[in-house]
mmCIF file of the N, C-alpha and C atoms, coordinates in Angstrom:
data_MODEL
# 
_entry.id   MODEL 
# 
loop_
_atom_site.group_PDB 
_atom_site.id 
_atom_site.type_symbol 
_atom_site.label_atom_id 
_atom_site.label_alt_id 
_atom_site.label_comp_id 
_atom_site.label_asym_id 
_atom_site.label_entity_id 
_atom_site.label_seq_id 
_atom_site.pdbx_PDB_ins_code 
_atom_site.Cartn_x 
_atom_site.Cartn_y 
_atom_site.Cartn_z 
_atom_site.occupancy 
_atom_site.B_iso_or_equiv 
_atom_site.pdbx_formal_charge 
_atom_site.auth_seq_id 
_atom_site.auth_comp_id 
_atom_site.auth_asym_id 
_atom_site.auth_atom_id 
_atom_site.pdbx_PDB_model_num 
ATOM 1   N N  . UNK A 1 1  ? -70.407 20.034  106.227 1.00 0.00 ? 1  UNK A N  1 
ATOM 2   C CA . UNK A 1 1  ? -69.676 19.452  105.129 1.00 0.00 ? 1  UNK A CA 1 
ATOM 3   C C  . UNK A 1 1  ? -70.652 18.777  104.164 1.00 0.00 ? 1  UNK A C  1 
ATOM 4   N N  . UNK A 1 2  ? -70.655 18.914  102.939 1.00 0.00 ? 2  UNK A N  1 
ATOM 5   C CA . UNK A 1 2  ? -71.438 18.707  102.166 1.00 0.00 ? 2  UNK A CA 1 
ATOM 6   C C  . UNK A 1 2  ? -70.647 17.018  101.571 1.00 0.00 ? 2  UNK A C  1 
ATOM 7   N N  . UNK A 1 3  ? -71.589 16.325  101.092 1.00 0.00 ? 3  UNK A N  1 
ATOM 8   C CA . UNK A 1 3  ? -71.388 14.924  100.255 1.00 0.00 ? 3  UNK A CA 1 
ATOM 9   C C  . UNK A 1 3  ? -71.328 15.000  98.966  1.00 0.00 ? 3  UNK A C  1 
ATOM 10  N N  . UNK A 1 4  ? -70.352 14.373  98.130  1.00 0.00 ? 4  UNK A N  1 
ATOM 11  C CA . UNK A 1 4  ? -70.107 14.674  97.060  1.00 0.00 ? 4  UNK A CA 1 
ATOM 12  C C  . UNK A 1 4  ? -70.976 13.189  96.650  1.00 0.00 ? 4  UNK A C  1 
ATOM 13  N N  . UNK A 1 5  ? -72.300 13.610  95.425  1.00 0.00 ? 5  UNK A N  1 
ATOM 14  C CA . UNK A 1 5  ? -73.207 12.040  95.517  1.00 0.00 ? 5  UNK A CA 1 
ATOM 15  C C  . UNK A 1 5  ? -72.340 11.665  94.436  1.00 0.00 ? 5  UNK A C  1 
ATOM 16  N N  . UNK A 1 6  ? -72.004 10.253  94.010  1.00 0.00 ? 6  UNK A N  1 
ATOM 17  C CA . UNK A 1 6  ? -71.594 9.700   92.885  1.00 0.00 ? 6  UNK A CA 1 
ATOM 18  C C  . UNK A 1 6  ? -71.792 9.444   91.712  1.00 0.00 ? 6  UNK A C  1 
ATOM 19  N N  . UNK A 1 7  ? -71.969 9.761   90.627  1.00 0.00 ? 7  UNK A N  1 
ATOM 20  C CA . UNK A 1 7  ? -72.451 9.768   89.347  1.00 0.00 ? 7  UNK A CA 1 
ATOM 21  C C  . UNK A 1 7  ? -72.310 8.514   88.627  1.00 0.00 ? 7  UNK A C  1 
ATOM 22  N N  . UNK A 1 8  ? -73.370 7.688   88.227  1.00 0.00 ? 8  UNK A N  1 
ATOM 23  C CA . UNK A 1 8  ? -73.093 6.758   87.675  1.00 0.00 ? 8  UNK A CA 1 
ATOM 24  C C  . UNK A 1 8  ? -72.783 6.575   86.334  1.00 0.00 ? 8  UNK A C  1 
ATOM 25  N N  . UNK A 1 9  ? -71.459 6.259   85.891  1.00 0.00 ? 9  UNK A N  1 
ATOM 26  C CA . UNK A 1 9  ? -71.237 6.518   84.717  1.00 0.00 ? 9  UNK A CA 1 
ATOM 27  C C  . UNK A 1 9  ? -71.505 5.177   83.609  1.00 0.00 ? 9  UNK A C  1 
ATOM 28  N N  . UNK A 1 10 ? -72.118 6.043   82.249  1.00 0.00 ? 10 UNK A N  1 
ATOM 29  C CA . UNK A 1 10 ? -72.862 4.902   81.239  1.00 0.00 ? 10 UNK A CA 1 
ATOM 30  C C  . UNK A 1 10 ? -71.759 4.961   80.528  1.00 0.00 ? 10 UNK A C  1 
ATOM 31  N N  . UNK A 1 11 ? -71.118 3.520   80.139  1.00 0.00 ? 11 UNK A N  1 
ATOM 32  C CA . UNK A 1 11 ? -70.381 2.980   79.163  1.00 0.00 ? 11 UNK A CA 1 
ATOM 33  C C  . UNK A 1 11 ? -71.188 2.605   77.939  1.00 0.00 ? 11 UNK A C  1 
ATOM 34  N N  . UNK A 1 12 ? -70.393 3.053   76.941  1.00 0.00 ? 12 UNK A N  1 
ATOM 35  C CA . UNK A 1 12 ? -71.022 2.957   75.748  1.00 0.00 ? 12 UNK A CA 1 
ATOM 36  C C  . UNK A 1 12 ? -71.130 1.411   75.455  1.00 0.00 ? 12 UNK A C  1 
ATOM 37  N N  . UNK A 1 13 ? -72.053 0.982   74.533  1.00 0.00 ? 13 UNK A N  1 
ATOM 38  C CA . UNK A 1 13 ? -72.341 -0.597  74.121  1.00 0.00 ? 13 UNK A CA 1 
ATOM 39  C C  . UNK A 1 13 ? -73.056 -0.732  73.487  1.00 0.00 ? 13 UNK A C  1 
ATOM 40  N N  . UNK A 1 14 ? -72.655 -1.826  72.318  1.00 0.00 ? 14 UNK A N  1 
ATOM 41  C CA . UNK A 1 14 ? -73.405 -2.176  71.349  1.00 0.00 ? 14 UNK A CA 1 
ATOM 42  C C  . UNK A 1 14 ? -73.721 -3.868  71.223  1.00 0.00 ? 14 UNK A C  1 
ATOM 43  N N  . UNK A 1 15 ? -74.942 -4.524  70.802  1.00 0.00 ? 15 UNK A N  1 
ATOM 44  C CA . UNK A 1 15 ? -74.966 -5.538  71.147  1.00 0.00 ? 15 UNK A CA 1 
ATOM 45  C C  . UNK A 1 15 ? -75.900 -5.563  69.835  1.00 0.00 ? 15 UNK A C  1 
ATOM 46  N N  . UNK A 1 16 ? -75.840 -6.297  68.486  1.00 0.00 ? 16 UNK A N  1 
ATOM 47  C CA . UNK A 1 16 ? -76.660 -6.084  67.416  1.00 0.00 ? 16 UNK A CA 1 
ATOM 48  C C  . UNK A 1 16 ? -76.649 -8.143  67.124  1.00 0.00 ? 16 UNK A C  1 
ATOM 49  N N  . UNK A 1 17 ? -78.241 -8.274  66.851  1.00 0.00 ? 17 UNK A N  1 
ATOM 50  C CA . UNK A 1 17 ? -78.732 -9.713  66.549  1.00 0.00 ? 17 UNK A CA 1 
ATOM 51  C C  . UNK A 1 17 ? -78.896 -9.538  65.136  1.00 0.00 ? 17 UNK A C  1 
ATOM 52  N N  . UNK A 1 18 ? -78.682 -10.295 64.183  1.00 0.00 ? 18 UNK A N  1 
ATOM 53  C CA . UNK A 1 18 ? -79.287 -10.628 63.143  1.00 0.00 ? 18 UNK A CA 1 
ATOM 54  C C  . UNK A 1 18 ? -80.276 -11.240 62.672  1.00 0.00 ? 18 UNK A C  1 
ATOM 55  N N  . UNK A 1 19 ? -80.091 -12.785 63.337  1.00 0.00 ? 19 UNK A N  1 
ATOM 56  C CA . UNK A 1 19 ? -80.581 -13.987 62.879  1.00 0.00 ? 19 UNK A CA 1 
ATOM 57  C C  . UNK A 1 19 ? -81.914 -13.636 64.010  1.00 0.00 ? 19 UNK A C  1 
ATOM 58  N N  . UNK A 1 20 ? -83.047 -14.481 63.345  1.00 0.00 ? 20 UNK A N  1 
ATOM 59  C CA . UNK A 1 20 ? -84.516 -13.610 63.740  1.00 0.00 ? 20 UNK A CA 1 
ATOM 60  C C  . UNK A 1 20 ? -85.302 -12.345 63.263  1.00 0.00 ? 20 UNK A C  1 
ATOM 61  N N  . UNK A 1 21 ? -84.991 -11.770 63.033  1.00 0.00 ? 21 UNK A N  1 
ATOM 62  C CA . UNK A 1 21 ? -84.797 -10.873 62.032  1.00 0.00 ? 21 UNK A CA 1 
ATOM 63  C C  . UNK A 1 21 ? -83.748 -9.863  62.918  1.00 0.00 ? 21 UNK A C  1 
ATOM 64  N N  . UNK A 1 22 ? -83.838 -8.977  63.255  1.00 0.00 ? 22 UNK A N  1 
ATOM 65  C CA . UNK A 1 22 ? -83.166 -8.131  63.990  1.00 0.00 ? 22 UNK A CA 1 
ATOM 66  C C  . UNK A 1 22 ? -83.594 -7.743  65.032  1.00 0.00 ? 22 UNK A C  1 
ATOM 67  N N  . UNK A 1 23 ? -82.207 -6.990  66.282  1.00 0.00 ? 23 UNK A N  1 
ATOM 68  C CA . UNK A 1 23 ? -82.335 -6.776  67.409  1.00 0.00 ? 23 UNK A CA 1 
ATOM 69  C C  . UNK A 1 23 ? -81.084 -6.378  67.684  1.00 0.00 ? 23 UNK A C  1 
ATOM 70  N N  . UNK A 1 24 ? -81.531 -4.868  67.970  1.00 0.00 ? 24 UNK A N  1 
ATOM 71  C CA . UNK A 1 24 ? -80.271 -4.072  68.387  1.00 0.00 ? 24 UNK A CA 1 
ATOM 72  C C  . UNK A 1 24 ? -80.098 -3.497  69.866  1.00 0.00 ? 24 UNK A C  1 
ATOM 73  N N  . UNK A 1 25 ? -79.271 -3.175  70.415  1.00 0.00 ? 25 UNK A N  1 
ATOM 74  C CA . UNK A 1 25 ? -78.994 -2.478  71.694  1.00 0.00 ? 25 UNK A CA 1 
ATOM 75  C C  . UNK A 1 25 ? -78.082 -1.276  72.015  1.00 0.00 ? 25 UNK A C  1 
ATOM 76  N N  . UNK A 1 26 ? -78.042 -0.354  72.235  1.00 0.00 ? 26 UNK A N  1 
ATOM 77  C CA . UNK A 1 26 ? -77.278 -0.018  71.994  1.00 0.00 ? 26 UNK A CA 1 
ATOM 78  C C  . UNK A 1 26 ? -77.116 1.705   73.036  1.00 0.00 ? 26 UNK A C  1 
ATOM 79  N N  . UNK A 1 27 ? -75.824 2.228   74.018  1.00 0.00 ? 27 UNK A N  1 
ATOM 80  C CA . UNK A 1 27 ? -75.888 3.467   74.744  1.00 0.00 ? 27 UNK A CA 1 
ATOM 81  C C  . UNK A 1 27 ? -74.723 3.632   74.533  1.00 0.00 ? 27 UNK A C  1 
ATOM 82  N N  . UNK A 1 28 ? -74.670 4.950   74.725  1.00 0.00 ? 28 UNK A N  1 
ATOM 83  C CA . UNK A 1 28 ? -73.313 5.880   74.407  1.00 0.00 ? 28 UNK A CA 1 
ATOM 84  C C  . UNK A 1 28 ? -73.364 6.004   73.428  1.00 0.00 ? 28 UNK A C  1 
ATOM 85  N N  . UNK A 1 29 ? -71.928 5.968   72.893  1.00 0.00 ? 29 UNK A N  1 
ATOM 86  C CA . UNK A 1 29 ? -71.125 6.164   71.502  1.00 0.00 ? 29 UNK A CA 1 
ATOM 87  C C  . UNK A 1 29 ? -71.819 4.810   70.501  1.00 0.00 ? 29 UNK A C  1 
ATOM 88  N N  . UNK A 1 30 ? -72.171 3.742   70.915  1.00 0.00 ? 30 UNK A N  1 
ATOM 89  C CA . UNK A 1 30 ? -72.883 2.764   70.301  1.00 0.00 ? 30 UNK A CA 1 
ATOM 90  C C  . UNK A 1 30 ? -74.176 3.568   69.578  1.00 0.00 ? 30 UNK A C  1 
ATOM 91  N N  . UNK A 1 31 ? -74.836 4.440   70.148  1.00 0.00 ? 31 UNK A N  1 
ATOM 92  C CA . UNK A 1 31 ? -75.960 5.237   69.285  1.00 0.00 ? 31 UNK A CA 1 
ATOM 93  C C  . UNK A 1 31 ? -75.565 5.893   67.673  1.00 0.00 ? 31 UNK A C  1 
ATOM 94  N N  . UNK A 1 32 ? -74.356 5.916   68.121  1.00 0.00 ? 32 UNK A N  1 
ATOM 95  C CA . UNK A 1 32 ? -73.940 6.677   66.903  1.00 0.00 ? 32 UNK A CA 1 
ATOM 96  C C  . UNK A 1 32 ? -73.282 5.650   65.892  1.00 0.00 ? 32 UNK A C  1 
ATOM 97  N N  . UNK A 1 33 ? -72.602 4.150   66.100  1.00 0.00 ? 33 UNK A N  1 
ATOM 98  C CA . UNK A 1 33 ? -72.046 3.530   65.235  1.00 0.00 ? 33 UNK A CA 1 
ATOM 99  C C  . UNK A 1 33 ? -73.143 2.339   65.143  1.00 0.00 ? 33 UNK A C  1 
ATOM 100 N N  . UNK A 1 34 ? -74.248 2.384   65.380  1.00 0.00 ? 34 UNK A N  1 
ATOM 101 C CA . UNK A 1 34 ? -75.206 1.325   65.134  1.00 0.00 ? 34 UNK A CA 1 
ATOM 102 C C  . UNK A 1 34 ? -75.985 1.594   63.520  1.00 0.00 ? 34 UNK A C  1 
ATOM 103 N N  . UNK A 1 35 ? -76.292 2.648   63.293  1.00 0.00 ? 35 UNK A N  1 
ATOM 104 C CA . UNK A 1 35 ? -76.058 3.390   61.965  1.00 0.00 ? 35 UNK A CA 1 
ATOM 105 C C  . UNK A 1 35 ? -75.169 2.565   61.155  1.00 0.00 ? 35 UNK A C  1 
ATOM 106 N N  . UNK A 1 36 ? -74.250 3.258   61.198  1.00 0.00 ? 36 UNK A N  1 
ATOM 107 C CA . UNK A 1 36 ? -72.759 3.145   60.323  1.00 0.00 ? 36 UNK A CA 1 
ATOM 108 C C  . UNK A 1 36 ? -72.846 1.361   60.139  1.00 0.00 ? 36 UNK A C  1 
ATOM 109 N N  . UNK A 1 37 ? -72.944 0.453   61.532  1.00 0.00 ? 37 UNK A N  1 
ATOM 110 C CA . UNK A 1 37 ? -72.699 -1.009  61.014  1.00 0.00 ? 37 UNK A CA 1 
ATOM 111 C C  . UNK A 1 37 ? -74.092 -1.363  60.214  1.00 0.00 ? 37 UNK A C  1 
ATOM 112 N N  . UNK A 1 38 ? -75.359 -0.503  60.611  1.00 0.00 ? 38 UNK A N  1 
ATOM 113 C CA . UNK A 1 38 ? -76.644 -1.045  59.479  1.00 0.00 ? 38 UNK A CA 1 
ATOM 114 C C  . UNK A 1 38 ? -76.279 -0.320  58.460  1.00 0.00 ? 38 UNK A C  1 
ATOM 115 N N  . UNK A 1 39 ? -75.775 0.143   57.764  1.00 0.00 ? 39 UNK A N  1 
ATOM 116 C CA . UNK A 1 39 ? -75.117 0.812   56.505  1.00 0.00 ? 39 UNK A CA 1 
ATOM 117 C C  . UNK A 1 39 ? -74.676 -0.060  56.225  1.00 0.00 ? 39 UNK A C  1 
ATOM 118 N N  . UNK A 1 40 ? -73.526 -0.539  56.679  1.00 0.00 ? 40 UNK A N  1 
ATOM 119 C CA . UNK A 1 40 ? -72.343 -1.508  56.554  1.00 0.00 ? 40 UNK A CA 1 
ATOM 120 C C  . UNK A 1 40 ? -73.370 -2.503  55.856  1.00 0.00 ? 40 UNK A C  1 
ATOM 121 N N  . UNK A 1 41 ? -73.463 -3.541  56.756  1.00 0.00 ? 41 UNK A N  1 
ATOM 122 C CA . UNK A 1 41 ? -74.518 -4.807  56.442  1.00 0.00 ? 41 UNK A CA 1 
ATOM 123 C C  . UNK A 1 41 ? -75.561 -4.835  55.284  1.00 0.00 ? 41 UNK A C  1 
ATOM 124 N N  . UNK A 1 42 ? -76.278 -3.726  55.176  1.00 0.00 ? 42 UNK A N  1 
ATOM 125 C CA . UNK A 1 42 ? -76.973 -3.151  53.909  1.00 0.00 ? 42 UNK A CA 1 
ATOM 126 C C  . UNK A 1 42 ? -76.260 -3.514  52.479  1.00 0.00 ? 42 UNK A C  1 
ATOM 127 N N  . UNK A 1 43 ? -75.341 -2.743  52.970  1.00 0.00 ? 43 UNK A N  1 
ATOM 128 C CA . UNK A 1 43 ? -74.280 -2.408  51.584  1.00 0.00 ? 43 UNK A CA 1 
ATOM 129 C C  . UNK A 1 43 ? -73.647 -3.288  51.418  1.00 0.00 ? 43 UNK A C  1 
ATOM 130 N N  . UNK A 1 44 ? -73.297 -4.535  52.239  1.00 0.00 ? 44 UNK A N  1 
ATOM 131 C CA . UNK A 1 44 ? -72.669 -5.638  52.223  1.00 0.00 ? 44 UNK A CA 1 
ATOM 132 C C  . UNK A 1 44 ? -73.656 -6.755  51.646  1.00 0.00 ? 44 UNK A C  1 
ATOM 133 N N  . UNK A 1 45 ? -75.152 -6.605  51.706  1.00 0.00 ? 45 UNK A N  1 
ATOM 134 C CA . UNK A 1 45 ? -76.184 -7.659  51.151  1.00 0.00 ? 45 UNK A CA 1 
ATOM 135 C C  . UNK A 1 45 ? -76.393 -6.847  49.828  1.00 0.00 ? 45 UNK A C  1 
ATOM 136 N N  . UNK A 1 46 ? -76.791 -5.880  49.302  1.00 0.00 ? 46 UNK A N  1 
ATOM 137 C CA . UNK A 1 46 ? -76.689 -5.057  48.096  1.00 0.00 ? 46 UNK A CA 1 
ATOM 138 C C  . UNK A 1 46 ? -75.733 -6.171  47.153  1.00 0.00 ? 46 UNK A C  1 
ATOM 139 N N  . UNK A 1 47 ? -74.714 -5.747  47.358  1.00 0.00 ? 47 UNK A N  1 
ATOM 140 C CA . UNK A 1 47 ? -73.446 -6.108  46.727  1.00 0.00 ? 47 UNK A CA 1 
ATOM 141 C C  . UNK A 1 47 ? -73.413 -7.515  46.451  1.00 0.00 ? 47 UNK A C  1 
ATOM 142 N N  . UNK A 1 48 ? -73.797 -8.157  47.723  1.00 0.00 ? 48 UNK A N  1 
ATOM 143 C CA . UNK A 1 48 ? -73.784 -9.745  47.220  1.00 0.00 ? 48 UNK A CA 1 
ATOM 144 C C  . UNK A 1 48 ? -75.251 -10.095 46.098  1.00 0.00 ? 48 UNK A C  1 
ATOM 145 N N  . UNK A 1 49 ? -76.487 -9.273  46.380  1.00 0.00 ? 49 UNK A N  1 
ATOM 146 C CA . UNK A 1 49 ? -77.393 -9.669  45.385  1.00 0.00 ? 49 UNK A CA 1 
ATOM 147 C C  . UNK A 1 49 ? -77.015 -8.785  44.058  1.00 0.00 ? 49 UNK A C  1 
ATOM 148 N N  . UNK A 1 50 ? -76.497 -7.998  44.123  1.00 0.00 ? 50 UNK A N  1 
ATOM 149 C CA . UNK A 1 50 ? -76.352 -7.361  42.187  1.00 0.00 ? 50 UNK A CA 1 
ATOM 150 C C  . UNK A 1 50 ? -75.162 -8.225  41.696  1.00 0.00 ? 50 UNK A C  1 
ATOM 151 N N  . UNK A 1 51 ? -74.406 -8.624  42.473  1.00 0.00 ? 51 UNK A N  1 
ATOM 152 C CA . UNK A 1 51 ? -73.172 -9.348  42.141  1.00 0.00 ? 51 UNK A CA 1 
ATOM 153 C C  . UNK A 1 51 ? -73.374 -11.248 41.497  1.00 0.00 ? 51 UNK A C  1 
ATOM 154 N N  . UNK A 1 52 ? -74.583 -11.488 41.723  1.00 0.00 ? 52 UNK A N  1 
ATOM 155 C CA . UNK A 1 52 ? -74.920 -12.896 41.744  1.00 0.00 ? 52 UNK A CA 1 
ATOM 156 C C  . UNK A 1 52 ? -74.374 -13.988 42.714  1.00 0.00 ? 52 UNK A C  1 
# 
């Protein structure tokens, strides 16, 4: 009879620092929206400096 071994499964997670300068973390599906929120944040400081 053979053993079925257990697969350890990775939950996605994101864990992003600002203050300091930056520090991100990030597995799974977090690889892919860590992007999208440094876009975000970018485009969110943009806006506040052309805006005064």
């Amino acid at each position: 009879m053979s053993k079925r071994i257990p697969r350890l499964r990775t939950e996605s997670s994101l864990s992003l620092k600002v203050g300091h300068w930056f520090e991100a973390q990030a597995t799974g599906w977090g690889l892919v929206v860590l992007p999208l929120v440094l876009g975000a944040l970018l485009t969110a400081a943009l806006l506040k400096w052309f805006s005064g």
